[in-house]
C-alpha positions in Angstrom: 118.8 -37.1 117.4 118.9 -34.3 119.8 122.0 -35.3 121.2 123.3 -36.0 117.6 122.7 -32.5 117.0 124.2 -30.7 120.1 127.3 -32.4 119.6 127.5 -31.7 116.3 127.2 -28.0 117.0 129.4 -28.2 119.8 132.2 -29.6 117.9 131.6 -26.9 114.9 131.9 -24.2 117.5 135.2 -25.8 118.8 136.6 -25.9 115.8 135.4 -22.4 114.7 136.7 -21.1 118.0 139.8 -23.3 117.5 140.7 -21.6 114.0 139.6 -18.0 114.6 142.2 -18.0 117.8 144.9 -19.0 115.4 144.4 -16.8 112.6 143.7 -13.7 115.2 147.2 -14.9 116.8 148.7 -15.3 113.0 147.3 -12.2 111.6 147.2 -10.1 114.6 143.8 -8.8 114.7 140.4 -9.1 113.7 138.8 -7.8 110.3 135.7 -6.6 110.8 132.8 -5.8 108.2 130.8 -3.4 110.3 127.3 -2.1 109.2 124.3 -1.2 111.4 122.9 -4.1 114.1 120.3 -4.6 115.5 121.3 -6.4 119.0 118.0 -7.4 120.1 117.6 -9.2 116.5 120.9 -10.8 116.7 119.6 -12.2 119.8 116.8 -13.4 119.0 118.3 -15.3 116.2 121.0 -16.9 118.6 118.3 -18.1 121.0 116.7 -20.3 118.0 119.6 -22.4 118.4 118.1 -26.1 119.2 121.4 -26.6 120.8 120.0 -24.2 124.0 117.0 -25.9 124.2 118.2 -28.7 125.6 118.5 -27.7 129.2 115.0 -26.4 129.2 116.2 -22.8 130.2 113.5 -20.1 130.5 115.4 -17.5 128.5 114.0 -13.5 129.4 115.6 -10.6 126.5 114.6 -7.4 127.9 115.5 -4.3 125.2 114.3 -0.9 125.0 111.8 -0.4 122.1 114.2 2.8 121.2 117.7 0.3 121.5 119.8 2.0 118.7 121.3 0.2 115.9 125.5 -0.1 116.4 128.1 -0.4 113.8 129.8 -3.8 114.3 130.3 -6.7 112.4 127.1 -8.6 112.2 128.9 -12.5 112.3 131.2 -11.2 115.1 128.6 -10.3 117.3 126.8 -13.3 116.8 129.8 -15.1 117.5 130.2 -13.5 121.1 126.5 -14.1 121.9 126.3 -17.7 121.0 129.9 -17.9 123.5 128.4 -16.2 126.2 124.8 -17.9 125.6 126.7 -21.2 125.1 128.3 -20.9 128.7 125.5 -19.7 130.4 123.6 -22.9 129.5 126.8 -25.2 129.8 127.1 -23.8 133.6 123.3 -23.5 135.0 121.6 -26.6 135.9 117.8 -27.1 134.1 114.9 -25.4 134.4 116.9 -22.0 135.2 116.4 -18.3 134.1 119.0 -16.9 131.6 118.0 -13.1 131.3 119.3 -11.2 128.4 119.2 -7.3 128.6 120.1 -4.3 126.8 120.6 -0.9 128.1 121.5 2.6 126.5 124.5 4.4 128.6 126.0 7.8 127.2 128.3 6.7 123.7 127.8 3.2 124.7 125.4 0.4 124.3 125.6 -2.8 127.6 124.5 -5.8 127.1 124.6 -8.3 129.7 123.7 -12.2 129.9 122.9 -12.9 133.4 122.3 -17.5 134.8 121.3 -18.7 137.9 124.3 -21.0 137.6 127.0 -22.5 139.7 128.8 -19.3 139.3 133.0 -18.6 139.4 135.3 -18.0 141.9 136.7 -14.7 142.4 140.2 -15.8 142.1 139.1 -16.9 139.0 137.4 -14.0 137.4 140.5 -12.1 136.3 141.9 -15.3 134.5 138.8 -16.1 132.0 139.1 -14.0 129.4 143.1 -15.7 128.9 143.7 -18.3 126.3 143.2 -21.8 127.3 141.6 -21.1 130.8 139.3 -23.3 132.4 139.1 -23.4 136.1 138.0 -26.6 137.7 135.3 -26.8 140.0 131.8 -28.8 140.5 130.3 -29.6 137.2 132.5 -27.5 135.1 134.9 -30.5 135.2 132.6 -32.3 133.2 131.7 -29.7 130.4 133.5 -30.1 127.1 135.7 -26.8 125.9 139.0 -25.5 124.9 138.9 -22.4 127.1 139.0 -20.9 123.3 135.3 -19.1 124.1 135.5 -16.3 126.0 139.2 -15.2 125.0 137.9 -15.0 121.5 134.9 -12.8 122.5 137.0 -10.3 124.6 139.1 -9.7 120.7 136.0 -9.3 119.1 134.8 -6.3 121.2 138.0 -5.3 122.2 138.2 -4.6 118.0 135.1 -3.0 117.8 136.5 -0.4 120.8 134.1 -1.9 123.7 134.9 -3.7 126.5 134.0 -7.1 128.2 134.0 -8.4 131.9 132.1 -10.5 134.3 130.4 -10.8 137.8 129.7 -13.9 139.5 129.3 -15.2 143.3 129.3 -19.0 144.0 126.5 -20.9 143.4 124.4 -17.9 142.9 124.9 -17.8 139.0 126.9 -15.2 137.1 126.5 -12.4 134.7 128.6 -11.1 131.5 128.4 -7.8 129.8 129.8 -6.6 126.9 130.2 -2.9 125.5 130.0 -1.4 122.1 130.4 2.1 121.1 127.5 4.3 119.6 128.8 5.7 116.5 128.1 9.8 116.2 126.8 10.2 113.5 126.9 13.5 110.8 124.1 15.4 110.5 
């Protein structure tokens, strides 16, 4: 049944991924709905996925008590979360930490999603965040995916005016962080 049930999600997220690249390629651009989020709720949410409970992960979220509320579009943000999440567990072997954190920087929130997994090469880094990409190494070989993931999350920040990259080393795991902006607002 549990396998049942990660496949199923995997193939809905394939296909969701699938059609939100082609209508962000049709349309040219994302519309957002943005109203205050809470990150650390959106989080939390994400991580009740039984699909990342599979792998046995020990999943850490550290966020301020004070982390602000940002004006994106809650179903976006979730989106990029399950994708980073998603990989993170696709790429660590069992039993691993996946820390999750949250810090405050002037006009901007971070978040970053940190695995102990088999990590990326550095020639490869600059490349993941392109359409179809999948580089070929180890286990990753073996993990199902239309490279549709993280391209998909780098649009939906890049439309809420943040920013996306990642850090990895080989076979010491590797960490993604995302920006969004803190809205000023009126007095």
């Amino acid at each position: 049944m549990e396998i049942i049930v990660e496949e199923t999600d995997h193939i809905e997220n394939l296909i969701d991924n699938l059609l939100d690249s082609a209508t962000f390629s049709w349309k040219g651009g994302i519309e957002l709905k943005k109203e205050p989020v809470s990150i650390p709720q959106v989080v939390r949410k994400v991580l009740t996925d039984p699909s990342f409970r599979i792998k046995n992960h020990q999943y850490t979220v550290f966020f301020p008590e004070d982390f602000p509320l940002v004006e994106a579009d809650p179903i976006r943000i979730e989106q990029v979360l399950r994708n980073l999440v998603d990989n993170a567990v696709k790429y660590s072997m069992e039993r691993t930490q996946i820390t999750i954190k949250g810090e405050v920087k002037p006009g901007e929130v971070v978040v970053s999603i940190t695995d102990q997994g088999i990590g990326i090469d550095s020639e490869h880094l600059k490349w993941l965040f392109e359409k179809f990409f999948r580089a070929a190494r180890g286990i990753r070989e073996n993990k199902q995916g239309m490279g549709l993931g993280l391209p998909l999350a780098r649009q939906i920040i890049v439309s809420h005016g943040g920013r996306i990259w990642a850090e990895s080393k080989l076979n010491q795991g590797t960490t993604f962080y995302f920006t969004l902006p803190l809205e000023q607002r009126a007095s």
